[in-house]
C-alpha positions in Angstrom: 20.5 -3.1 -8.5 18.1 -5.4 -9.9 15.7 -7.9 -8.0 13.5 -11.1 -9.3 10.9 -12.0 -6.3 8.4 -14.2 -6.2 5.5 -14.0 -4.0 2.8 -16.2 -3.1 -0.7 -15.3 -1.4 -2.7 -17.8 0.4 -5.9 -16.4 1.9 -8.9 -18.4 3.5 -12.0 -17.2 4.5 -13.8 -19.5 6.6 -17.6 -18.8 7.2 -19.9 -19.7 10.4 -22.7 -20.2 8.1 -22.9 -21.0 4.5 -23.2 -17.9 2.1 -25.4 -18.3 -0.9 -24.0 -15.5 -3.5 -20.8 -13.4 -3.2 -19.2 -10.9 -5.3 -15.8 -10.1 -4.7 -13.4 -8.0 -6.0 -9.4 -8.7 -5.5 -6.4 -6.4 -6.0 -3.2 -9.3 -6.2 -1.4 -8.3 -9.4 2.1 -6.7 -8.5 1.9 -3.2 -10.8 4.0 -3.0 -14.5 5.5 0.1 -14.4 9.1 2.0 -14.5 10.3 0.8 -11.5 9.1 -2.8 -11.5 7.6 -5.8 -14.1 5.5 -8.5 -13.3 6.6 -11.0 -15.7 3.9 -13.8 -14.6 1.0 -14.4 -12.7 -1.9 -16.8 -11.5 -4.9 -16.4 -9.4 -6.4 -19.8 -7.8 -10.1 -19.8 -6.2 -12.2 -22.2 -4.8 -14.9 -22.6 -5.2 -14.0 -22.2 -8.5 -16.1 -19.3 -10.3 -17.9 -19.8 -13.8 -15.5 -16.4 -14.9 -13.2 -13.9 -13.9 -12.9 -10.6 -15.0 -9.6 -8.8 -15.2 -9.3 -5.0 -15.8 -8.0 -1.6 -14.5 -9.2 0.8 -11.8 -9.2 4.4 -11.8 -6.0 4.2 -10.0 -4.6 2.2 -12.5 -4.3 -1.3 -10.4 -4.9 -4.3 -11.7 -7.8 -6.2 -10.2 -10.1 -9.4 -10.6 -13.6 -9.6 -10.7 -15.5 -12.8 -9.8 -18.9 -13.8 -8.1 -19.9 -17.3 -6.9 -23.6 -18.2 -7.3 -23.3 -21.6 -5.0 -23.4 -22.4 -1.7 -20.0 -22.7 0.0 -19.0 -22.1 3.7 -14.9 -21.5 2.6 -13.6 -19.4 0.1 -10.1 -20.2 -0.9 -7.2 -17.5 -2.6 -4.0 -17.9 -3.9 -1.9 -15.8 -6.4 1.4 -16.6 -7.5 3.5 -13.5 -9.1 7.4 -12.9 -10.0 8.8 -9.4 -10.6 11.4 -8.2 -11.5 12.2 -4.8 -8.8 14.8 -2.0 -10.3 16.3 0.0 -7.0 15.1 3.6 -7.8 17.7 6.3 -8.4 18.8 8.1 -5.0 17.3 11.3 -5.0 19.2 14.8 -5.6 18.5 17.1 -2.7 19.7 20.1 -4.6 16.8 19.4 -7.6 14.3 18.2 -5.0 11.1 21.1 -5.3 10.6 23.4 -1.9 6.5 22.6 -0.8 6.5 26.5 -2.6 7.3 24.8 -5.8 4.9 21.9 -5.3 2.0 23.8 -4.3 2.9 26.1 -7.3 3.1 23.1 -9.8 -0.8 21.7 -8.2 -2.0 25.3 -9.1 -1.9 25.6 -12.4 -1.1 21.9 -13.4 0.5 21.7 -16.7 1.2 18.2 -16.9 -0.7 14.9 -16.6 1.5 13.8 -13.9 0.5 17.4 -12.1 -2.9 16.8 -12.6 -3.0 13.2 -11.1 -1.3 14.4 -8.2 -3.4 17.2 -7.4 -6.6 14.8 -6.4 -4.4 13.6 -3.6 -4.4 16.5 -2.1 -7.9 15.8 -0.4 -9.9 14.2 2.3 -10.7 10.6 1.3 -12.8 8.2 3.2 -10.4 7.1 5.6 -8.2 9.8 5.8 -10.1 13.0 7.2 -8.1 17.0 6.8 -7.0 17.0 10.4 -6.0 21.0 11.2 -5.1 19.9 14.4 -1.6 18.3 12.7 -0.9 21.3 10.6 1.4 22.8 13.0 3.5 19.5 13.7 3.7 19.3 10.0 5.0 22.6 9.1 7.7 22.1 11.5 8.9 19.5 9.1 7.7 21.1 5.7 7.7 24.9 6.2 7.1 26.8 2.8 10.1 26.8 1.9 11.5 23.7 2.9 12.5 20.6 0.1 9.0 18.6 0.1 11.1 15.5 0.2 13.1 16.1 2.8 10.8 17.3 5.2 8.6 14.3 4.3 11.6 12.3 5.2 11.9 13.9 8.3 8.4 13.4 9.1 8.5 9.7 8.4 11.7 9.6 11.2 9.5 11.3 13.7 6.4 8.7 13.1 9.2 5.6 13.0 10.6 6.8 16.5 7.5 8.1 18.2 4.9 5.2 17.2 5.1 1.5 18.2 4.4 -1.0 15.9 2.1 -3.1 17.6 -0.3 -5.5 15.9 -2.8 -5.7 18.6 -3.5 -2.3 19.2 -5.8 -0.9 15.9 -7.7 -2.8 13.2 -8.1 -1.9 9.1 -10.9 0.6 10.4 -9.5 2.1 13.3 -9.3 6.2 12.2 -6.1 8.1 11.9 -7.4 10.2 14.7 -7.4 7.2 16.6 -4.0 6.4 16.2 -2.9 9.5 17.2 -3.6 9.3 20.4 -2.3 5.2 20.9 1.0 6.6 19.0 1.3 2.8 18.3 -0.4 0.7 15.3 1.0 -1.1 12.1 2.2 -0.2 8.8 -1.6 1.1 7.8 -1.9 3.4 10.4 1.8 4.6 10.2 0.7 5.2 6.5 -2.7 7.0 6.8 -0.9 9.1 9.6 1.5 10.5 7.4 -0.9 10.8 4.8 -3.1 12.9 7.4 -0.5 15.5 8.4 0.9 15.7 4.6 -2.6 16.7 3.5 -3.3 18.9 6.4 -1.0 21.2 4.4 -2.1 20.6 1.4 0.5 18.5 -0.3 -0.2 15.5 -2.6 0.5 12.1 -1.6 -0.9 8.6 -1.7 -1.0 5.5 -0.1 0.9 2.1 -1.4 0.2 -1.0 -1.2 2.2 -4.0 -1.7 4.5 -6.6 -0.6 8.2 -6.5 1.4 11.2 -8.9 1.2 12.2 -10.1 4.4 15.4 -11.5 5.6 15.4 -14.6 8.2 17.8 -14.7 10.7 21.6 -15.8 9.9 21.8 -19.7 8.9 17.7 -20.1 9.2 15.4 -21.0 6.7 13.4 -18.3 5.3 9.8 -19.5 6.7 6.9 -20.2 4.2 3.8 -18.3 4.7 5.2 -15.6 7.2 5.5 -12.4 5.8 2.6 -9.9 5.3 1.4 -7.4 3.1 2.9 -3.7 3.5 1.9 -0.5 3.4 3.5 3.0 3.0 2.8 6.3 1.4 4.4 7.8 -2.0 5.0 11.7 -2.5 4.5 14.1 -5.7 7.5 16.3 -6.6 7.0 18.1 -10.2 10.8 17.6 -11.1 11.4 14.2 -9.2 8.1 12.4 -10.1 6.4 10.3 -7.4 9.0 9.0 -4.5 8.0 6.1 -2.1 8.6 6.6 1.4 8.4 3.9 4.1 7.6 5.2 7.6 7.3 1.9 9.1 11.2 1.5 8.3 12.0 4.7 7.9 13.8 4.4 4.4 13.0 5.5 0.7 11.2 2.8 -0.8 13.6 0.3 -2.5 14.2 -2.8 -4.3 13.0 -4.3 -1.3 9.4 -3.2 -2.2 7.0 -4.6 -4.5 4.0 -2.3 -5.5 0.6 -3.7 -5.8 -1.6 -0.4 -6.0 -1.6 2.9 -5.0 -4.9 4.8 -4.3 -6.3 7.6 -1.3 -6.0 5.3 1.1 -6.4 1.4 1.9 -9.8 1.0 1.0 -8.9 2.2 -2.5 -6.5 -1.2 -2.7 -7.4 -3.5 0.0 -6.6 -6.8 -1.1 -9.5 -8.5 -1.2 -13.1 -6.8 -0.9 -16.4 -8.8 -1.0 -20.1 -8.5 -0.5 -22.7 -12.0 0.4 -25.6 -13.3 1.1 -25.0 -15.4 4.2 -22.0 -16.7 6.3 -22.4 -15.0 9.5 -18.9 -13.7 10.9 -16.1 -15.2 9.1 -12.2 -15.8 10.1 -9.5 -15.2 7.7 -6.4 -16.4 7.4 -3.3 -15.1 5.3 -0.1 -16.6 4.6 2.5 -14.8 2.5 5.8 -15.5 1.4 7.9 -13.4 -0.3 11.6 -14.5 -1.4 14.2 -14.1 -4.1 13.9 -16.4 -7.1 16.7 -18.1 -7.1 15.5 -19.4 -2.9 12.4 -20.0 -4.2 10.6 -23.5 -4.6 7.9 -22.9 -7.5 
């Protein structure tokens, strides 16, 4: 099945005070890949800046660049993309690589795929090796256990033994944190199963990117309400990298729209920034997601 979105972005940063100078760095652009093809897009800002620089990050994301040099107590986003979503094939169990195999394959990488996947084996800045979830792990993913079924089963146990619950953690709150609240949102579901994956050893990363939602039977799908997503993505050496969604508890479909992929969320938050200025700020995000044929543009 094949799937034409389009998304829009709205973000506003409202300041207490004005800020002089900011540089900011922001990660919109759905990914081109095999999966998925973003056929246009368009990045508003106001203030407007005197440029903006496009280009490619280690992890391969798209991002833009752009600083503004005058005074201004609002900052004003919004990005406009349409892809084009292929559902991924279904996964063969009886090809899918035992965590043996995969550990095997990270040893001795012979591929460039291999190689890639072998960095996300390790500690990154928000996600810490955390022995203490090695043995919950390996009761999922024991040696000689299929890597992606065990990391399915793993993403059943976080979906029906955490709460999503928006008020209880924050983009900063630590993975050991939600551990103990066994409640959070699609970040900390994400980071946890990145936690207890690489406790063991295994390679995985963490997505970014957008969700289609459905409203309810004979209501309007509501402008501005959805939200970005968030959910991990596995290494096997014979199936390539498979998208797993504990939030949902589902492989990754044509549902989801990729916008980076990176050790954790601070390698593709959606908007980063340094100033001079401003005091505490608010933000507010809107996001709507919807096929193209519902879609006003």
């Amino acid at each position: 099945m094949r799937n034409t979105y389009t998304i829009r972005h709205h973000t506003i940063y409202r300041y207490d005070f004005p800020v002089s100078v900011s540089h900011h760095v922001a990660r919109l652009k759905p990914l081109s890949n095999a999966r998925q093809q973003t056929h246009a897009f368009e990045l508003s800002i106001l203030p407007q800046p005197e440029a903006v620089i496009e280009r490619v990050d280690f992890f391969g994301n798209a991002l833009h660049q752009f600083s503004l040099q005058k005074s201004h107590q609002e900052l004003e986003l919004e990005a406009y993309s349409e892809v084009t979503v292929d559902a991924p094939g279904a996964p063969l169990p009886d090809i899918a690589a035992t965590c043996a195999e995969v550990r095997a394959a990270l040893t001795q990488p012979r591929t460039p795929e291999a190689f890639e996947a072998k960095q996300f084996t390790y500690a990154s800045p928000q996600i810490p090796i955390l022995p203490e979830l090695q043995d919950l792990t390996r009761s999922f993913l024991p040696e000689s256990g299929h890597y992606l079924g065990g990391a399915l089963a793993l993403a059943e146990f976080i979906y029906e033994n955490y709460e999503f619950d928006p008020t209880a953690t924050d983009v900063m709150t630590p993975v050991q944190e939600v551990v103990k609240l066994r409640r959070g949102v699609c970040q900390d579901f994400a980071h946890l199963g990145i936690a207890c994956l690489r406790s063991i050893g295994m390679p995985v990363r963490y997505a970014s990117g957008y969700i289609l939602t459905n409203p309810p039977p004979g209501m309007p799908r509501l402008e501005g309400a959805d939200a970005s997503h968030a959910w991990i993505s596995i290494y096997d050496p014979d199936l390539g990298w498979i998208d797993i969604d504990p939030t949902n508890n589902i492989i990754c479909g044509e549902q989801h729209i990729s916008v980076g992929y990176g050790r954790d969320y601070q390698d593709v938050s959606l908007v980063r920034g340094a100033m001079t200025g401003g005091g505490r700020h608010s933000i507010e995000v809107g996001v709507t997601v919807a096929p193209k044929a519902d879609a006003l543009v």
